[in-house]
C-alpha positions in Angstrom: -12.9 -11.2 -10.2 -12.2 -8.2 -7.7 -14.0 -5.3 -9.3 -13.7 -2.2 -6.7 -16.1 0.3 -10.1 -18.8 -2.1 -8.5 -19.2 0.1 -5.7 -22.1 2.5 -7.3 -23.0 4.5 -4.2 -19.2 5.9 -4.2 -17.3 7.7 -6.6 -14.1 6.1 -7.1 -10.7 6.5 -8.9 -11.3 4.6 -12.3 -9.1 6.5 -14.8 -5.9 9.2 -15.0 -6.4 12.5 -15.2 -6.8 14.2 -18.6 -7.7 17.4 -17.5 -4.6 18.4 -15.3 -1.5 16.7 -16.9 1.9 17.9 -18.0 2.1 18.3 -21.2 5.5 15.7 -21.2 2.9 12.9 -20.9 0.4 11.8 -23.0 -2.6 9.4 -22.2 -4.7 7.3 -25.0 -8.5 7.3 -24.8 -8.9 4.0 -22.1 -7.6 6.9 -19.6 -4.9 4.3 -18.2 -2.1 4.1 -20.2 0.7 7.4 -20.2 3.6 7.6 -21.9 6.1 9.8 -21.3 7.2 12.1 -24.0 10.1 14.3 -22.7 12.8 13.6 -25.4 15.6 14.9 -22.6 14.4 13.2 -19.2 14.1 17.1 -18.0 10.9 17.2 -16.3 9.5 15.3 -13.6 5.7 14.6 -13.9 2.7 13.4 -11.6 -0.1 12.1 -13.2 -3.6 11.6 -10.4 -6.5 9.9 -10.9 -9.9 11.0 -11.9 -11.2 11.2 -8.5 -9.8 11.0 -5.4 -10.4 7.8 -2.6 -13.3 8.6 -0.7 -13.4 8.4 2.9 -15.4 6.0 2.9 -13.8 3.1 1.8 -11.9 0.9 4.4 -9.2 0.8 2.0 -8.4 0.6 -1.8 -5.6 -1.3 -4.1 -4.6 -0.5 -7.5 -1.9 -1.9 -10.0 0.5 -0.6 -12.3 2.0 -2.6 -15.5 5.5 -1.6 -16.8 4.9 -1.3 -20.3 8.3 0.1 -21.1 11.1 1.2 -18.5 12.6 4.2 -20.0 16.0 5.6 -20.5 16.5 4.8 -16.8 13.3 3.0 -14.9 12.7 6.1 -12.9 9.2 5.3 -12.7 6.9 6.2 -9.1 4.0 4.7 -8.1 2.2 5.4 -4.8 -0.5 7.7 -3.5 -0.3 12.1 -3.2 -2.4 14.9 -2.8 -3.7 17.0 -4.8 -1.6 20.0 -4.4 1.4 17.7 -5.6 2.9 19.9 -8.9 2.3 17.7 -11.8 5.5 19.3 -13.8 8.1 19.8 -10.5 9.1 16.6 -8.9 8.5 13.4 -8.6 5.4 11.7 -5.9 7.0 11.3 -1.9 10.4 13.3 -2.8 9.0 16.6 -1.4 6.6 17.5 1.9 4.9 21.1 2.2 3.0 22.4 5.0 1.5 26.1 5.4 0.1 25.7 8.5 -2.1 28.7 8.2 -3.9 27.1 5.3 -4.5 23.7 5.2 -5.1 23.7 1.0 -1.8 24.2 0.4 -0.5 21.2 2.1 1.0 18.3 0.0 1.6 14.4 1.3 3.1 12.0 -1.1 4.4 8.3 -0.9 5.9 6.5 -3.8 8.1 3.3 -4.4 10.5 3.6 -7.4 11.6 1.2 -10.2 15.0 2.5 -10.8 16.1 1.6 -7.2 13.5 0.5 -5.1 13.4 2.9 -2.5 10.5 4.2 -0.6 10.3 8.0 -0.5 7.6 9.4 1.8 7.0 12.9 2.7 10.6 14.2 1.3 12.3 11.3 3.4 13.7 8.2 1.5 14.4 4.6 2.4 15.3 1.4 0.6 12.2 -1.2 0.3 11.9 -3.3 -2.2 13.7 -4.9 -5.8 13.5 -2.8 -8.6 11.1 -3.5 -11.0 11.1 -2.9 -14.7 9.2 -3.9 -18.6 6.7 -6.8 -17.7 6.4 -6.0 -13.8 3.0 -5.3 -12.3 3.0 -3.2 -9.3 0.3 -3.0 -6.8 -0.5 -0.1 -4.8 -2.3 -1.1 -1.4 -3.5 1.9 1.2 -5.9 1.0 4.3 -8.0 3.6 6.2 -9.4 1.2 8.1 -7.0 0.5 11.3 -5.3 1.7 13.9 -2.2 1.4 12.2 -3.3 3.0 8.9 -0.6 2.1 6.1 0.4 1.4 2.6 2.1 -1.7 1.1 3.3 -2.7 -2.2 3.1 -5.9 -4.2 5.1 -6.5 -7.3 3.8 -9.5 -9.8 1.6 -10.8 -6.9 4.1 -11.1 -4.4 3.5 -8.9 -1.4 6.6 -6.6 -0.6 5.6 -5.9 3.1 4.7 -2.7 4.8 5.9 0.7 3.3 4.9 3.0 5.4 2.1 4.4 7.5 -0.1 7.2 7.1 0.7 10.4 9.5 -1.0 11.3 12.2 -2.8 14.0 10.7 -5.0 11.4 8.5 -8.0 14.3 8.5 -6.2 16.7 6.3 -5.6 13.6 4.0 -9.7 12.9 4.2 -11.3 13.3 0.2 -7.6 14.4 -1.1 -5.5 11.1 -1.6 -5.2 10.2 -5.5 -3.3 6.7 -7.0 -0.5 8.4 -8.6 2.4 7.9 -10.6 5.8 9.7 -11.2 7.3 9.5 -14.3 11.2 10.5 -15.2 12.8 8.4 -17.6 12.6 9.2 -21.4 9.9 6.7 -23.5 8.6 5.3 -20.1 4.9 3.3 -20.3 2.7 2.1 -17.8 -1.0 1.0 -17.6 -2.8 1.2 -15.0 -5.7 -1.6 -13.7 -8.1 0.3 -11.3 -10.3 -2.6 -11.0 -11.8 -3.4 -14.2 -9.9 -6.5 -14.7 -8.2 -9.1 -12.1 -5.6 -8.3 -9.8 -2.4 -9.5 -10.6 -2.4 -10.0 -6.4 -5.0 -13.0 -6.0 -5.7 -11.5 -1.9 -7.1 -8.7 -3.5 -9.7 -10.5 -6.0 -13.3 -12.2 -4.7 -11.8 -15.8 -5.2 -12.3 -17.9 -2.2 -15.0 -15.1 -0.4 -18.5 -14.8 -1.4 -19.2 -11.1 -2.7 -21.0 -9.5 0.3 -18.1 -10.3 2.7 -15.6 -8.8 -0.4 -18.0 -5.4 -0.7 -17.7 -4.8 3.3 -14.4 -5.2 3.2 -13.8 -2.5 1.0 -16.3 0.0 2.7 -16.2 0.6 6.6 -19.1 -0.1 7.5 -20.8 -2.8 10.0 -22.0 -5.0 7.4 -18.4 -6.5 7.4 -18.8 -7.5 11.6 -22.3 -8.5 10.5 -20.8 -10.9 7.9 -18.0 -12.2 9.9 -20.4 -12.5 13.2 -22.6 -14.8 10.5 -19.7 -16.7 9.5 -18.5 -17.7 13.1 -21.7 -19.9 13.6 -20.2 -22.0 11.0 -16.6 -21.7 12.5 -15.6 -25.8 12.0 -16.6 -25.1 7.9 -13.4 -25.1 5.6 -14.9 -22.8 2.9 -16.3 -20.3 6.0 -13.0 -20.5 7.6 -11.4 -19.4 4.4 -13.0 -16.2 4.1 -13.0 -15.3 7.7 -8.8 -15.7 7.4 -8.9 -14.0 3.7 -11.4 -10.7 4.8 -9.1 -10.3 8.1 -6.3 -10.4 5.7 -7.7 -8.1 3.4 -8.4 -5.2 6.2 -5.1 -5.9 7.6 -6.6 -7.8 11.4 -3.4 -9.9 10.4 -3.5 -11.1 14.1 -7.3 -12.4 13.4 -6.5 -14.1 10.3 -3.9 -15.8 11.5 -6.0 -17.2 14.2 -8.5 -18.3 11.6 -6.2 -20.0 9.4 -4.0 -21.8 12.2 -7.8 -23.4 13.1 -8.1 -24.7 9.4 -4.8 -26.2 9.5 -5.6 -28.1 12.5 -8.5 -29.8 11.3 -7.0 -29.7 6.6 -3.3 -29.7 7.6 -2.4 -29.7 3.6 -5.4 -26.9 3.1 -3.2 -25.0 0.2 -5.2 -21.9 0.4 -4.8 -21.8 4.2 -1.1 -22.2 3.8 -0.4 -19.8 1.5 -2.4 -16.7 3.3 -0.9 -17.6 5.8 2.7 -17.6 5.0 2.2 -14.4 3.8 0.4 -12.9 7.1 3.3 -14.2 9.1 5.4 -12.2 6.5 3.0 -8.9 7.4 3.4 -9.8 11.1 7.2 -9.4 10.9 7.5 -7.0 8.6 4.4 -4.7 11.2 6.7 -5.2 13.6 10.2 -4.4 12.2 
């Protein structure tokens, strides 16, 4: 199982919020499920996590369970700053900058259920399907590359890049929280921050011992220590395996592909091998497009 609270050195999102909520949502004592409580759809609400993502982790993934859709499914789920109002509007649907302070600045990037469009910084695009009761969506955000970006998975399929992070990724540095955006009257969701497996199997430690899984989550150089290890073993199916799966899992989609095209030569029916990478060649497209 992929459990990112193993990381004890770094403090890490692992709950929502209590302290600084709208009082149209509720929370129940895990500190993961909300449930909105607006009787008239009026308000649009944000709702953070405990802690923001530290800088540094390479990257970080949560997931989000539909426990109930709402009067209309206008559900968010993404990533925002802190000075995102949690009673004002809804995560990605509005970008301010006061260039003389940088405090006051707010990012924000969700993907909705009630259409499946992508709003980022107060622009909006379509993405991906709606999603609605019994969907789980993931959240996926890497720090790590140059091309520094978020995807979204829904039910362990992955939807393919979102967005990227702007230029400006220092002002986002110690401020970027999981979030959610709730507007739609009795609307539920839970939220898994680790503590049980991912609905999205790339993000678990099946197939990758747990040393190469912890460095792929911090950025550090015990990762390129791990891989360098692995590569003296490079004609091993199990080694070959978590090279592909850890360059999938930073996004080095270019490496993993490599990796698993060599497996295939000498397994030609390795499922595993197959199935990352049918879904890197999906990554590759869609980082292109």
């Amino acid at each position: 199982m992929g459990d990112i609270t193993l990381f004890n050195s770094l403090v890490l999102p692992t709950a929502w919020n209590i302290n600084d909520k709208s009082q149209f949502v509720s929370i129940d004592s895990s500190g993961l499920k909300v449930n909105y409580t607006d009787p008239n759809d009026y308000k649009a609400v944000i709702i953070c996590a405990n802690n923001p993502i530290p800088s540094q982790c390479g990257l970080f993934y949560f997931e989000i369970e539909i426990l109930n859709e709402g009067k209309n499914g206008m559900i968010g789920v993404g990533y925002c700053t802190k000075q995102n109002n949690i009673s004002d509007f809804m995560p990605g649907r509005k970008y301010v900058e006061d260039k003389e302070n940088k405090e006051n600045k707010s990012w924000g990037c969700a993907y909705y259920g009630d259409d499946g469009d992508l709003f980022c910084s107060g622009s909006c695009k379509p993405y991906g399907p709606t999603f609605t009761v019994g969907d789980t969506i993931g959240c996926y955000l890497n720090f790590r590359n140059d091309d520094k970006m978020i995807f979204y998975t829904k039910n362990g399929i992955n939807l393919g890049i979102a967005c990227y992070l702007p230029n400006n990724l220092d002002d986002l540095k110690n401020n970027l929280y999981p979030c959610i955006g709730l507007r739609s009257q009795d609307a539920s969701v839970e939220a898994n921050f680790g503590r049980k497996k991912f609905k999205y199997l790339t993000m678990t430690n099946d197939d990758i011992g747990k040393e190469l899984w912890e460095a792929c989550w911090i950025n550090s150089k015990t990762f390129d220590q791990h891989v360098d290890e692995l590569k003296n073993k490079s004609n091993d199916t199990l080694v070959l395996i978590s090279r592909g799966k850890a360059y999938l899992i930073i996004g080095k989609y270019e490496e993993a592909y490599a990796v698993l095209t060599r497996l295939l030569e000498i397994e030609s029916e390795n499922i595993i091998a197959l199935k990352y990478r049918g879904e890197i060649n999906y990554m590759m497209k869609s980082h292109k497009n």
